[in-house]
C-alpha positions as CSV (number, residue, x, y, z in Angstrom):
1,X,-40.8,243.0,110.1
2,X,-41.9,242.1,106.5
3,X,-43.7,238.9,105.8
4,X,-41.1,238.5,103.1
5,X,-38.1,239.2,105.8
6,X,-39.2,237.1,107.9
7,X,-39.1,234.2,105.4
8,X,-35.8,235.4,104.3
9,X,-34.7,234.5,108.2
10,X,-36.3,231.0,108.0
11,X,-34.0,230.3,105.1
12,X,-31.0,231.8,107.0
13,X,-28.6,232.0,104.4
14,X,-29.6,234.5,101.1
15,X,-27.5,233.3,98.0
16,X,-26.1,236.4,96.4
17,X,-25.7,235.9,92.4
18,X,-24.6,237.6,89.4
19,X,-25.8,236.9,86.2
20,X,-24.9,237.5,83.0
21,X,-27.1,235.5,80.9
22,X,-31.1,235.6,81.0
23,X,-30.9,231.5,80.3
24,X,-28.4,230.9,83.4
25,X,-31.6,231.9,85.7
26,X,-33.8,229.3,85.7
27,X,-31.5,226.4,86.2
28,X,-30.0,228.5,88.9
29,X,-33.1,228.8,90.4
30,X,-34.1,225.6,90.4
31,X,-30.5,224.4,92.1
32,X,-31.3,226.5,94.8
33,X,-34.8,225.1,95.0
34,X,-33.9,221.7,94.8
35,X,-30.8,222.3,97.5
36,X,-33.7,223.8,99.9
37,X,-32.7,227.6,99.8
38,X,-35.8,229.2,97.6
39,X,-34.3,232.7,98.0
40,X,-32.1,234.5,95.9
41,X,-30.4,238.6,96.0
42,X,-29.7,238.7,92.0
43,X,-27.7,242.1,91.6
44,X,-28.1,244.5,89.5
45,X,-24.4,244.4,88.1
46,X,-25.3,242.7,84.7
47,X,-27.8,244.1,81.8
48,X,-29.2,240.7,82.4
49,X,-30.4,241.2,86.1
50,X,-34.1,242.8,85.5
51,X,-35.0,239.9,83.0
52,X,-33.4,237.5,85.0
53,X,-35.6,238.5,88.2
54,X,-38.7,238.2,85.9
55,X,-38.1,235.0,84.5
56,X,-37.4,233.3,87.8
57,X,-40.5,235.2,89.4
58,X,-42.7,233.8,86.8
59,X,-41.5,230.0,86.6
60,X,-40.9,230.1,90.6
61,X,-43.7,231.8,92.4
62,X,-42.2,229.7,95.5
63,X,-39.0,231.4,94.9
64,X,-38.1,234.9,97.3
65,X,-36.4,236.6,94.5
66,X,-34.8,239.8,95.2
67,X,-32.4,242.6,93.5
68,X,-29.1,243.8,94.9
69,X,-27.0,246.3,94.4
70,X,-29.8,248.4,93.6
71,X,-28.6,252.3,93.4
72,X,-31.5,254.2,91.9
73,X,-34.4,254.9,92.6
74,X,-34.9,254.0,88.4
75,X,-33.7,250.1,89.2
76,X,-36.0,250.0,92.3
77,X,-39.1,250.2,89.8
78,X,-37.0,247.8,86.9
79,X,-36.5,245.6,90.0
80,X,-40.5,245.3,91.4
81,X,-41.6,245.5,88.2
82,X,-39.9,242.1,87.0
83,X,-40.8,240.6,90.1
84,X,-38.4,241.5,92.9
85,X,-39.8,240.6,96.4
86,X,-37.3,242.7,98.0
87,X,-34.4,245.6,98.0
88,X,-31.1,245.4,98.8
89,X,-28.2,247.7,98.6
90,X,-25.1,247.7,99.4
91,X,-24.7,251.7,101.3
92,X,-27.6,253.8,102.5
93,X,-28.8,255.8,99.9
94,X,-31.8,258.4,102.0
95,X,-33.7,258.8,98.1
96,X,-33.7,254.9,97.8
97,X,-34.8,254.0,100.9
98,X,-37.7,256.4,101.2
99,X,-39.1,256.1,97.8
100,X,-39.2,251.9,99.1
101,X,-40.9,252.8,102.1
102,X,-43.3,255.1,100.6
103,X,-44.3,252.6,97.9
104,X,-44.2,249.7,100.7
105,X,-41.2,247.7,98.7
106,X,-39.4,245.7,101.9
107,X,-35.6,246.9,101.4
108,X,-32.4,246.5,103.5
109,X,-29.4,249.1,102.8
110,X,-26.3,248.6,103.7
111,X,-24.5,250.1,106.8
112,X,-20.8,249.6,108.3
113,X,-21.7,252.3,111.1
114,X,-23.3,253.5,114.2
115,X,-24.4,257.1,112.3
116,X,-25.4,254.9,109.0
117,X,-27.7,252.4,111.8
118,X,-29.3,255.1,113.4
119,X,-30.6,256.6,110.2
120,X,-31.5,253.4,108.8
121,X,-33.8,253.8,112.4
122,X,-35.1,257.0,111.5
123,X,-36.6,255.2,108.8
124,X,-37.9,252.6,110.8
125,X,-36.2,249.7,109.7
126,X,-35.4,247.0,111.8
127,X,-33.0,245.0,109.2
128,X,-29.8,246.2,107.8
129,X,-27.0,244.5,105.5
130,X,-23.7,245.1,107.4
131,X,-21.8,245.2,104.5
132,X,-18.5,244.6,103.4
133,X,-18.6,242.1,106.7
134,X,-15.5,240.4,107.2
135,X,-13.9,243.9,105.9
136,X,-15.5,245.7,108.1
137,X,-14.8,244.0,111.1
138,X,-17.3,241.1,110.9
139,X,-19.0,239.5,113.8
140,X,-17.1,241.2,116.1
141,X,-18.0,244.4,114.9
142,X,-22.1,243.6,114.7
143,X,-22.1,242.6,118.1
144,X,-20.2,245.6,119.3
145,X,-22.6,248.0,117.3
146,X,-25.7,245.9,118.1
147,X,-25.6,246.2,121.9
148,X,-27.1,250.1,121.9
149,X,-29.2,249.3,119.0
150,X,-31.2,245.6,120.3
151,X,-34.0,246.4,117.8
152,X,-31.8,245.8,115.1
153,X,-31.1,242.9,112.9
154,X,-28.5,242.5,110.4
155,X,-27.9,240.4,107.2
156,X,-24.2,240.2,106.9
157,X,-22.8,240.2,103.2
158,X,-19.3,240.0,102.0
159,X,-16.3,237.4,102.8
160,X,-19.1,234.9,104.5
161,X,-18.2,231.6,103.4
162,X,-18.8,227.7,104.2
163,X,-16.6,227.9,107.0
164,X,-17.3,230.7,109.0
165,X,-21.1,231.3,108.3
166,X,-21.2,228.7,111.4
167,X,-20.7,231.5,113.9
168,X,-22.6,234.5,112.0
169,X,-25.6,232.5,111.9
170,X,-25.3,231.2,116.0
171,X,-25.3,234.9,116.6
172,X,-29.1,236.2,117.6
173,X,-28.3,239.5,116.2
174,X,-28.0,237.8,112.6
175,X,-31.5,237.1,110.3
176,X,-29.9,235.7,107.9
177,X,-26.3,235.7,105.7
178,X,-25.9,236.4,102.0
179,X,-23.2,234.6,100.5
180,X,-22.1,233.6,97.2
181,X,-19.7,230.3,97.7
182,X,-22.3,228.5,96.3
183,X,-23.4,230.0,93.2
184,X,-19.5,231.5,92.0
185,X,-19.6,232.9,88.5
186,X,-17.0,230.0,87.3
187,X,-20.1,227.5,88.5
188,X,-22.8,229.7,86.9
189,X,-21.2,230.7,83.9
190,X,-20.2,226.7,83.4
191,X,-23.4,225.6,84.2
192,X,-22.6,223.8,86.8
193,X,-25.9,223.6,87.6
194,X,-25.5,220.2,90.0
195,X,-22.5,221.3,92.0
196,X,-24.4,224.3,92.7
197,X,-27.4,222.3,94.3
198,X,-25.0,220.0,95.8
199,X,-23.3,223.2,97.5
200,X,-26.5,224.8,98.6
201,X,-27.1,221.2,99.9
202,X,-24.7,221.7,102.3
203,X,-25.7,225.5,103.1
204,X,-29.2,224.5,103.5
205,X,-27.4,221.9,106.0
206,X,-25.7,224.1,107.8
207,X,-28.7,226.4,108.7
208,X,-30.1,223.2,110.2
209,X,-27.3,222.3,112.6
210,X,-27.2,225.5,113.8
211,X,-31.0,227.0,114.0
212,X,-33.0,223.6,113.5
């Protein structure tokens, strides 16, 4: 596994943001610095993603800054280019996750099945984002598709929240969770910059009781 992954599992709990303004990504990034989760998945939703990415990479070396929702093989290169430590997307796009492998960019698609895991395989990837997760049948689900598959790991994405990121996280099938209850557009776009560290706080907190 990726140095990069690997850190990404240390931290436990990958904050998933989306901004629209270039000057809401510093603070942000020093909230979730200061709250003790230096890792971020900014998506590529927003015309302000790629310069967001660069100007967190180049104030916070310290900070594992990578790019969601990433589609193309176009916003892979925007992505790496402005700084992005790793891929993430949110289905498994062959093109995408190729072109990543070949150019030796860490990535993790998304999967919901069996089929979707064992090509993620092919490719030789031992992490994949089980996404929508609470949609698509949650924990349940990832431990029912992970006993044929025990190489795999999975980073869960979509409906995790404060309360039960508890028991995704007790699970050994899990490297880490992305969630986005602590940085929530209202907080960003208000910049509620304190409540946000004060929220990943408690994240960061949570990773703790449960991993140590």
């Amino acid at each position: 596994m990726n140095d990069t992954l690997k850190q990404i599992g240390k931290t436990g709990i990958v904050p998933v943001v989306v901004l629209n303004k270039t000057s809401d990504a510093e603070p942000l990034a020093e909230a979730l610095i200061k709250g003790g989760l230096p890792c971020a998945e900014v998506t590529f939703r927003t015309d302000a993603a790629e310069d967001s990415i660069r100007a967190i990479a180049k104030k916070f070396p310290q900070m594992f800054v990578g790019a969601g929702t990433v589609l193309s093989i176009e916003q892979v290169d925007r992505a790496i280019g402005a700084g992005a430590k790793f891929i993430v997307s949110p289905g498994l796009n062959p093109k995408v996750v190729e072109y990543c492998i070949k150019k030796g960019y860490p990535v993790t698609p998304g999967i919901m099945t069996p089929t979707e895991l064992e090509v993620a395989l092919g490719f030789g990837l031992d992490l994949v984002k089980f996404f929508p997760a609470e949609n698509a049948g949650g924990l349940k689900m990832i431990k029912a598709m992970s006993a044929p598959y025990t190489m795999m790991k999975f980073m869960p994405t979509g409906g995790i929240n404060a309360t039960n990121v508890r028991d995704y996280l007790a699970c050994d099938k899990i490297l880490a969770c992305g969630g986005s209850w602590m940085v929530k557009g209202d907080l960003i776009n208000s910049g509620a910059f304190d409540e946000i560290e004060r929220l990943t706080k408690e994240a960061a907190g949570i990773v703790k009781e449960i991993r140590g």
